[in-house]
N, C-alpha and C positions, 0 to 999 in steps of 0.2 A: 540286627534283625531285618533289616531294610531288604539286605541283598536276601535272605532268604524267601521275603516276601514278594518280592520281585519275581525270582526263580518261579515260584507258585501261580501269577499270577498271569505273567507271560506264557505258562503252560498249562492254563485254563484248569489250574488244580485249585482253587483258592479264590472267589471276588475279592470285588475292592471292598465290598461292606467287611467281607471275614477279615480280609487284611487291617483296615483299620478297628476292628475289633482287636487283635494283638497288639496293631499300635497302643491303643486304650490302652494296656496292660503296661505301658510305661509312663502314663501321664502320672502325676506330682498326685492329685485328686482321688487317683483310686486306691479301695478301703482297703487292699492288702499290700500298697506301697511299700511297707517294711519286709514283707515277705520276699517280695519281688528283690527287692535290692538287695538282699542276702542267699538268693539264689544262685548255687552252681551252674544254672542251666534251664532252660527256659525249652520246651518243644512245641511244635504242632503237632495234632495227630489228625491226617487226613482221611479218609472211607475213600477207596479207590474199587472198580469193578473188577480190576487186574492190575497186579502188581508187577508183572512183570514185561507189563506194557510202557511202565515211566520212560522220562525221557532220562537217562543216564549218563547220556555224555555233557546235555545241559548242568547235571547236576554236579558233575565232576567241575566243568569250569569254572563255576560259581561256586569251589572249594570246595565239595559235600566228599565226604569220606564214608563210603560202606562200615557200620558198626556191628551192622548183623543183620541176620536174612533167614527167614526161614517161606516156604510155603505160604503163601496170603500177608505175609508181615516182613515186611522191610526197615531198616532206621538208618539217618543218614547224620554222620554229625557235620554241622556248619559250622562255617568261623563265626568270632563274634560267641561262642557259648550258648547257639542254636539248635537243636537238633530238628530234623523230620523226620517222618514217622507214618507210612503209609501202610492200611490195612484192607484186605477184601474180607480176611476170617471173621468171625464175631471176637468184637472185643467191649462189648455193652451188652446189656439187660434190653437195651432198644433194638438191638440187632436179632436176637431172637428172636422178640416179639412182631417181628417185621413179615407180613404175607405181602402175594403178589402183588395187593392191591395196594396196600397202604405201604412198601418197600419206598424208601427216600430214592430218589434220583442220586446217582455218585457225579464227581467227586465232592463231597464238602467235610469242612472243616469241624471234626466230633470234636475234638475238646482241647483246654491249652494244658499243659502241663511244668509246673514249677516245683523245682529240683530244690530240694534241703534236706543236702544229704550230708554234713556238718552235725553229729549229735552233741556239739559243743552244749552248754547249759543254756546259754542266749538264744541259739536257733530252738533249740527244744520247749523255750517259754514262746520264742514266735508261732513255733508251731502250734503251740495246745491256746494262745488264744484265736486262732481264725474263726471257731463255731463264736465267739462272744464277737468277732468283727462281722460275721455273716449276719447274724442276729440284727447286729447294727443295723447294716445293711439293708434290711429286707428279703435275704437272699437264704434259699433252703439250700443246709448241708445234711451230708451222710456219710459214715465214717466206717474205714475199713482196717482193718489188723486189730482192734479194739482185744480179740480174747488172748492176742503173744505169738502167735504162729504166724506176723510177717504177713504182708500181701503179696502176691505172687502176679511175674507178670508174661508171659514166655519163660526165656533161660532164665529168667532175676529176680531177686524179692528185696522189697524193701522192708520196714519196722512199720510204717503203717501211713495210711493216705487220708485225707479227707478231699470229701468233692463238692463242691461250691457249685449254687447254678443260679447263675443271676437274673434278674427279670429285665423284661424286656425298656423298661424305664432306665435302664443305666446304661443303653447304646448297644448290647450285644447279649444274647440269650445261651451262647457256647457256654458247657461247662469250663470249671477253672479241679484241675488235677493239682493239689497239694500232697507230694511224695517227701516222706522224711524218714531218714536215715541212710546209712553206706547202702549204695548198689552192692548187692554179696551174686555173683552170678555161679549160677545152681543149672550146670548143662544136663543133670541126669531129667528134671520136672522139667516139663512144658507146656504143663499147665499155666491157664489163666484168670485171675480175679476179675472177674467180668466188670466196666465201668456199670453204678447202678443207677437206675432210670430216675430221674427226675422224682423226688416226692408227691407231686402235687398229679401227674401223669399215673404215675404208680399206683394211687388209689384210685383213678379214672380207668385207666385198665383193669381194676380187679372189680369195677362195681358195674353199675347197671348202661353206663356209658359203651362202658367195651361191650358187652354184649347186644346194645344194639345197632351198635358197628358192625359187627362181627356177621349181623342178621342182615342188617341191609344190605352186607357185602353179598352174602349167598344169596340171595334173593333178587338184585340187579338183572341178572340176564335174564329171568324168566319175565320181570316185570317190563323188561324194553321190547322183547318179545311181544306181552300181553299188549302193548302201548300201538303198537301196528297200527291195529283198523283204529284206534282212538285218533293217529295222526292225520289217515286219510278223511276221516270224521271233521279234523279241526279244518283241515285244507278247504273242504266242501264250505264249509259254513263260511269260509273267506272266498268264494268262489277260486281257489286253488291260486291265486296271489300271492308272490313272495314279499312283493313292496308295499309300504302304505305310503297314502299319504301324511307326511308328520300333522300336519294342519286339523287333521283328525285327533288329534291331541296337545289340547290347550296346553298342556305344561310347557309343552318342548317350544316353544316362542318366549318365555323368559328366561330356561336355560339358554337361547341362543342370543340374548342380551347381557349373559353376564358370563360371556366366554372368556374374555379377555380376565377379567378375576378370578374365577375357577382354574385357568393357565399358569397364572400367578401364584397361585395360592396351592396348587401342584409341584411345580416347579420349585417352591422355597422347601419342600422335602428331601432331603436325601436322597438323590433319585436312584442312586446305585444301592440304597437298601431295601427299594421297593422289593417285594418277594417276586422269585421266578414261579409263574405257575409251574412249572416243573418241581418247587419244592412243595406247593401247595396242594395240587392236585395229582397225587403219589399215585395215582393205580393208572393213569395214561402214559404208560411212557411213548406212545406216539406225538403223544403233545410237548414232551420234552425239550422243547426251545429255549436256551439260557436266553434267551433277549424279548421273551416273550412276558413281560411284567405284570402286575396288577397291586392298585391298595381299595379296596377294599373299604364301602362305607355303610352297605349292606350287604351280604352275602348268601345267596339260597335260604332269605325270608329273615338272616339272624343279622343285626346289627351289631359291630363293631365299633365299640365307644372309644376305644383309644383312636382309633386311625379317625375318626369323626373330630375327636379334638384337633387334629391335627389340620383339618381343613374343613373348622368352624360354616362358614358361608359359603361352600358348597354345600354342604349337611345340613343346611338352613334350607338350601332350593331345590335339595332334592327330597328330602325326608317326608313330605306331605303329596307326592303324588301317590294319585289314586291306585291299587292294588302291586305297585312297586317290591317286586322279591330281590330287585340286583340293583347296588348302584357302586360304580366302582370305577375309576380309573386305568386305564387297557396301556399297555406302551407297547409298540411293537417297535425293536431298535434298527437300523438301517441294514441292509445284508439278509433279513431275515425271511422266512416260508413259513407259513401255517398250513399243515398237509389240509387237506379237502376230510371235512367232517360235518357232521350234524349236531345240532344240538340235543340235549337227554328229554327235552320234555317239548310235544308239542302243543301243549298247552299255556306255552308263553308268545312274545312279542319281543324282540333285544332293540332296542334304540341305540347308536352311536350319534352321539354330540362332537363331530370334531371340535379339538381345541391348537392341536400343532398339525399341521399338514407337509410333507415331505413335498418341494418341490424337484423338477414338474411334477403335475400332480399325475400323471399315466405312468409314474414313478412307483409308485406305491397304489393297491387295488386291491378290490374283494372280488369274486367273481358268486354269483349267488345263483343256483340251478347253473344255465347256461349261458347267464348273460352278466357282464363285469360292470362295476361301478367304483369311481374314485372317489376320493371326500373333498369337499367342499367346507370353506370355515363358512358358519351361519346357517347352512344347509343338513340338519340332520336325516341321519337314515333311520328310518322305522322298518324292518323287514320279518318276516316268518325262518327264525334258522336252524328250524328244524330242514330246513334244504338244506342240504349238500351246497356248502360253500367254502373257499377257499382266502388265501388272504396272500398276496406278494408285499416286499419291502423294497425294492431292486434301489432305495437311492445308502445316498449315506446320511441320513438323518432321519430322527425317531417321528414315527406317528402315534400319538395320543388322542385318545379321546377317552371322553365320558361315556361308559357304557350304564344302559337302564334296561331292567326287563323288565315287565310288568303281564300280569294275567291277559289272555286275550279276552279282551272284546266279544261276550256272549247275550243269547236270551236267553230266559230261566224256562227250562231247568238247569242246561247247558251250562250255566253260569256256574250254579250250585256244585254241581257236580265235579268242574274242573276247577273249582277252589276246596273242593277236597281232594283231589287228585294230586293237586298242585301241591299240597301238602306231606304226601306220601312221598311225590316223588324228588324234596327237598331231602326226606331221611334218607331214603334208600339210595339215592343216586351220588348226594356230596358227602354226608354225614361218615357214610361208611369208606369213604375215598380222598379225605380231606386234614392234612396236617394242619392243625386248629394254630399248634405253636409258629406257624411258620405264616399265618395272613395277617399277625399285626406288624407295625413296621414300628422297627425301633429310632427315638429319634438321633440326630446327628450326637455324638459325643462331645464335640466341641461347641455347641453351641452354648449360647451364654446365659438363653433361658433353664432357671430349672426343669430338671426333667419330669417331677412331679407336677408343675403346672403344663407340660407339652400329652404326657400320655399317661394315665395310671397305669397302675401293676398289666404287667401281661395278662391278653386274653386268652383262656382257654377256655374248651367249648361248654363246659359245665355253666359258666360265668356268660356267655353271650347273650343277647341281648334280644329278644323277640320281639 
């Protein structure tokens, strides 16, 4: 599996976190070991934009053999009893349900799939207990061929599948594809049993969730529109300054006491499984930067209790500042550009607490209106970014910092009003643009703490925390 993962990773098909997510799928510990090890065949199935963009000659070196190809769907077999598997068609229930706004960023890794295609007696008792080992587990299944007519997949049908979806508590949230019985390939059908959406998603799409998603997605553009003279309104009342001074707020002098552990205490996470805003914030694809990171310890006013366990005493110094809607971790990785943009509301304030600085420091910059500024450790920025501002990374190492927004600084009525504004526009602007599954961060798999004491169950947005 190594060399396939490699192949993947080297061509920007695949992170390191998704990779060792497969890896996971060999350890000694995990709940369908028996499965695994009695598999013919073990796949990725990747979401690619174009399929007939791959790299091909890479794939051939690294042994991959054409198995079949149609239109959007390619399969590649590898040594080792690998296969790959890249699609742009719909091959999930999540790919339909997919609009402009909320469409995942490609390429990532949809789902793993294990082959038991043996209806020996033995494999057929491994097969029929996985729902009693999911259970176990914690983890929701769904099961398909259940009424005799075979799950169909392109040219092939198998006797029937279950699909496992693990929480984010056991290292990796990819579903797990459990296929059993003989591949029988059927060229006249090409049809496909769609993978099906996650159970707990499923009923959040069918209920009052999805439709107010759905609302605040149509609704965005008129409301940033409306927000116009609201911004030149907040500018005025700061006599049109984009800088503050931090000293104007008490908090940000104890964050910059306790940088050095906040660093620490970031740092011992998984940093390669921090989310890509690119997965989290699915309706910018101009913000699409794989190296552009964030975890997440309050979010657009809702707090995240797992990523909070995970960094205790940050969440301790930040949790109590006064009208605080954002407090989260930023990584920008070295090589990178954040195009020149605005912020959605200006009726906030964004603090950055450096905590890692890229030297030199005219290495790495923000440039805010017309004029640029680098970070300083112990020097935080308070700034207005509802301006047009920009961000370089020109070195080869990450810049972190502690990002804070908090409500701006008003008199009343002024106050009143844009903490209900501020309210409105946490729905309509993240809510409805916001892959909920994709901002907690799952902890390392090999770590030696239980995972039940590092994060509970996955956060999904039903379940967050106000």
């Amino acid at each position: 599996m190594n060399s396939a993962l490699d192949l993947l990773q080297q061509n920007d098909l695949a992170t390191s976190c998704e990779a060792k997510a497969a890896l996971g799928l060999l350890n000694s510990s995990h709940p369908f070991t028996d499965q695994l090890a009695t598999a013919e065949s073990i796949h990725i199935h990747v979401k690619v934009d174009d399929t007939t963009a791959l790299p091909h000659d890479s794939i051939a070196a690294a042994g991959g053999q054409l198995d079949y190809e149609k239109e959007g769907f390619i399969k590649f077999k590898m040594p080792g009893g690998v296969n790959l598997i890249f699609s742009s068609i719909a091959v999930s229930q999540d790919d339909l349900a997919e609009t402009e706004c909320s469409r995942r960023a490609r390429p990532f890794v949809d789902h793993f799939g294990i082959d038991l295609r043996s209806e020996a007696d033995d494999v057929a008792a491994l097969f029929q207990s996985i729902p009693c080992k999911a259970k176990d587990a914690g983890w929701a299944l769904v099961s398909q061929g259940d009424s005799g007519g075979g799950v169909h997949c392109c040219h092939v049908e198998v006797k029937a599948k279950y699909w496992v979806y693990p929480t984010a508590c056991s290292g990796s949230t990819i579903p797990l594809e459990f296929a059993f019985g003989e591949l029988k390939v059927n060229p006249v059908s090409g049809g496909c049993d769609l993978r099906p959406m996650a159970p707990d998603k499923a009923a959040a799409m069918g209920g009052l969730h999805f439709v107010i998603n759905a609302f605040a997605r149509s609704l965005a553009p008129l409301v940033a529109f409306l927000l116009r003279p609201y911004a030149m309104l907040m500018r005025r009342c700061s006599n049109n300054r984009w800088r503050f001074d931090s000293r104007e707020f008490a908090w940000t002098a104890k964050l910059e006491e306790n940088i050095e552990a906040m660093r620490d205490e970031f740092l011992a996470v998984q940093a390669e499984c921090v989310p890509n805003l690119k997965d989290v914030l699915t309706g910018n694809q101009q913000m699409a930067s794989t190296g552009w990171r964030l975890l997440a310890l309050r979010y657009w006013s809702f707090d995240v209790p797992s990523n909070c366990q995970l960094c205790p005493q940050t969440w301790e110094l930040v949790r109590n500042i006064p009208d605080m809607t954002m407090a989260t971790f930023s990584v920008l990785e070295g090589g990178e550009h954040i195009p020149a943009h605005r912020g959605v509301f200006p009726g906030l304030l964004r603090c950055h607490v450096p905590l890692l600085v890229p030297t030199p420091a005219d290495s790495c910059r923000i440039r805010i209106g017309q004029e640029s500024h680098s970070w300083q450790i112990g020097q935080s920025l308070v700034f207005d970014d509802s301006f047009e501002h920009e961000v370089w990374n020109d070195s080869d190492q990450p810049r972190i910092v502690l990002l804070i927004d908090i409500k701006r600084p008003l008199p009343q009525p002024l106050r009143a009003i844009n903490n209900w504004l501020t309210r409105v526009a946490c729905s309509l602007f993240v809510l409805g643009t916001t892959n909920w599954d994709e901002l907690t961060v799952a902890p390392n798999p090999s770590s030696d703490i239980p995972a039940e004491e590092v994060a509970p169950a996955a956060v999904r947005s039903p379940a967050l925390s106000r």
